[in-house]
C-alpha positions in Angstrom: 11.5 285.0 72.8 12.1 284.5 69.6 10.1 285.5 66.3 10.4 281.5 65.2 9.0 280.8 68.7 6.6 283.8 68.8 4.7 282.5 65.3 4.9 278.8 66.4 3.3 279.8 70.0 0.4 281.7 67.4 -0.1 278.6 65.5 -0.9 276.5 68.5 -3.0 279.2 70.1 -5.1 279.4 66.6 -5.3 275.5 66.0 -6.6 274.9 69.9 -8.9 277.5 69.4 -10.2 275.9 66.3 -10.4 272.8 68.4 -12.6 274.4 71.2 -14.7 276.3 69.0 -15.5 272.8 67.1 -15.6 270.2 69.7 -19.4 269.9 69.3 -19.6 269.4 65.4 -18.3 265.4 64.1 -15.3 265.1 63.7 -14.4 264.5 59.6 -11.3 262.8 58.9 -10.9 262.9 55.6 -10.7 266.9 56.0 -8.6 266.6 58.1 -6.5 264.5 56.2 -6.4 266.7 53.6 -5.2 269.8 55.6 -2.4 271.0 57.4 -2.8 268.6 60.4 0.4 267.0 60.1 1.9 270.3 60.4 -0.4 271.1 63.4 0.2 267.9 65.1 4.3 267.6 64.7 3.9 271.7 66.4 2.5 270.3 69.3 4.4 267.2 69.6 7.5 270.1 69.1 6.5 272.0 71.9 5.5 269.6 73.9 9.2 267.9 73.7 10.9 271.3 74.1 12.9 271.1 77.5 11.3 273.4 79.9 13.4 275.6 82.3 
């Protein structure tokens, strides 16, 4: 694996567990708007279009 892959796979790991640990608490938009979702979400959407083998 490589170290590119290694720290994306960390990023994902730490932004789903922000997600479970705040699941129960309303959601706020406009924070998330302001933060670095769009960076977040175009991870997953990467990984998530990276041909498996």
């Amino acid at each position: 694996m490589s170290r590119a892959v290694g720290e994306s796979n960390r990023r994902l790991l730490r932004a789903r567990d922000t997600m479970d640990r705040d699941y129960a608490k309303p959601l706020d938009v406009a924070a998330l708007a302001r933060g670095p979702v769009a960076d977040v979400l175009t991870c997953f959407a990467m990984a998530w279009l990276r041909p498996r083998g």
